[in-house]
Every structure is written in structure tokens, then in C-alpha cells.
N, C-alpha and C positions, 0 to 999 in steps of 0.2 A: 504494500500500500504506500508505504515512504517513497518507492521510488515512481510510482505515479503523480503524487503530489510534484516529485521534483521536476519533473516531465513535465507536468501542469506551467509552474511557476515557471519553467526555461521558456516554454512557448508563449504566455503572458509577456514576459520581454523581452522576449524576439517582438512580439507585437508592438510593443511602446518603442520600440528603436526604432521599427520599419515607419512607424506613425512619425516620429521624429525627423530620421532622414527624408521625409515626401516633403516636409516644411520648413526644416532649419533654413533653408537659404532665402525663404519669404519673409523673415525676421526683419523688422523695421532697420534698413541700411540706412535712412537718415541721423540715427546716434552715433554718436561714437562709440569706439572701439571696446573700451571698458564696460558701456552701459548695453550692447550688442552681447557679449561674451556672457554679463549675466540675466541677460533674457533668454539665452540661448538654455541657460541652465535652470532659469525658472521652467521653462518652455519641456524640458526632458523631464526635469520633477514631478511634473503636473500631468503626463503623458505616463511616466511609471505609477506613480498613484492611484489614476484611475483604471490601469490594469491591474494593478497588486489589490484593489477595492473591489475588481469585478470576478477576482478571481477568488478572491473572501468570500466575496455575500454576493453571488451572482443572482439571486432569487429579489432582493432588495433593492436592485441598484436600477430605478427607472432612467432611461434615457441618457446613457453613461456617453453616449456621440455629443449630445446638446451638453452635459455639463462638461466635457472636458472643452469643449470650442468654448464655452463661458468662459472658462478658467482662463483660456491662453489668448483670445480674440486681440485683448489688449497690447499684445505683442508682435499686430504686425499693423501693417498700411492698411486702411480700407479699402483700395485698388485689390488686394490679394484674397481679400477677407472669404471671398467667395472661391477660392481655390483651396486653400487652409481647410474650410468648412468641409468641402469635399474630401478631402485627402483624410480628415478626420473620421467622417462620416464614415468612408469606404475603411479603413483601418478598424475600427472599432466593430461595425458589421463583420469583418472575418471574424475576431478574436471573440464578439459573442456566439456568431457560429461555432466555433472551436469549443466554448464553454456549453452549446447545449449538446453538443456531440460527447463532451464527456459526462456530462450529466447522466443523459442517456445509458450510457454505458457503466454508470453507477460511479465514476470517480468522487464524485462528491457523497457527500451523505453519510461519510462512512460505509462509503463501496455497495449502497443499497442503492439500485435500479429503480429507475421512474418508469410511470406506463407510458408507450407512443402514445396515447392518444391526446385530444384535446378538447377542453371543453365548450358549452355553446359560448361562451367571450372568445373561445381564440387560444385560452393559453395552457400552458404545458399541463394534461392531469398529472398531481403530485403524489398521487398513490403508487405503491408498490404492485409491481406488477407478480402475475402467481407464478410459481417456482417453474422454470425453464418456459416460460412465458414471455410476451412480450408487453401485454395487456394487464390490467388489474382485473377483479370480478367486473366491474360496473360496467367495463369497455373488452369483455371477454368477446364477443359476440364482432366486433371487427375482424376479430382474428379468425374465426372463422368465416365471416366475406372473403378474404383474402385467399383465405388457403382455396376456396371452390372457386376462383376467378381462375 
């Protein structure tokens, strides 16, 4: 189990770096040199945090794209703002895919499996799905559509 977590944690920042390097050079180049170098570092801060936060509490963390462009917006041009956004957007999109893939596959929870399925809002059921299952009781009945399709 330890070494899935650490496998976790490596890929969360891989993620914050690859989100890093799409933006670092859109960093406001009207400051100077000094005041560039620690935006650059607030900027990677703020980019590992809300990966090490979504990789904590991934179940909690509503809209972790929109808060982390909150957090760093301030650190670039308004000309850029809308590229940043994107690169952000698309960055954090992977890394919560990657977080429901493990989910899924029970890395979190203390290695207990979620059901595929989803409820009438849309989001992930939280129940345990039945032993060599994919499904809980409530969403058993999926799994058999599937298998007669």
C-alpha cells in the first residue's frame, strides 16, 4: 500500500511541474528580475499545493482548476490571462482524471474500491462495490446490462 501512495504522490508532481512549465515563461516580464524569480516560486508553490491538497482530500476539493488560477492569476499580464487559464484548466483535468482512476481502483480509502457507477446528480457512487464486483448492491443490476450486451 506504501508504495502506491508513493506512486500517487510522484504523479501529483509530475503534474504540478508539467502545470508549471506550460506557464512559467507567461510570468509578468515587466518586473524585475528579483521580483520575476519570486513569482516564479510563489507560482510553483501554489501549483504543488493544490496537487498535494487534491491528492489529500480529493473527494472535498470542489473546482481545484478555478482555485488554483485564483491563487496564481495575479502573477501574470492580462494579455496571457486567458492562456494561463487554459494550461491550468487542461493540467488539473489530467491529474483529477488520474485521481478518479485511482480511486477507482481503491488506492485511496485504504485500498477499498468504489462502485463504477453514478448517481442521478452525476457523481461518483461512494459505496463499496461486492467482493470481485465492480458495482455495489444498489447499482448490481448495471453489471448485469453489460455482461448481456
Amino acid at each position: 500500500m506504501d508504495e502506491r501512495i508513493v506512486h500517487i504522490q510522484l504523479c501529483m508532481y509530475q503534474y504540478s511541474r508539467a502545470i508549471y512549465r506550460s506557464i512559467k515563461d507567461l510570468i509578468d516580464p515587466y518586473v524585475d528580475q528579483e521580483t520575476q524569480l519570486e513569482y516564479r516560486r510563489d507560482v510553483l508553490a501554489a501549483t504543488e499545493g493544490t496537487m498535494l491538497r487534491l491528492a489529500a482530500d480529493p473527494h472535498y476539493f470542489a473546482k481545484p482548476d478555478k482555485a488554483l488560477f485564483q491563487d496564481i492569476r495575479r502573477f501574470f499580464p492580462i494579455t496571457v490571462q486567458a492562456q494561463v487559464a487554459w494550461a491550468v484548466t487542461q493540467g488539473v483535468d489530467a491529474a483529477v482524471t488520474f485521481v478518479e482512476e485511482q480511486i477507482e481502483a481503491g488506492a485511496f480509502d485504504g485500498g477499498v474500491a468504489r462502485c463504477r457507477a453514478t448517481t442521478r446528480k452525476g457523481k461518483a457512487c461512494q459505496r463499496t462495490p461486492l467482493p470481485d464486483r465492480d458495482y455495489c448492491p444498489s447499482h448490481q443490476h448495471l453489471e448485469r446490462s453489460k455482461a448481456a450486451a
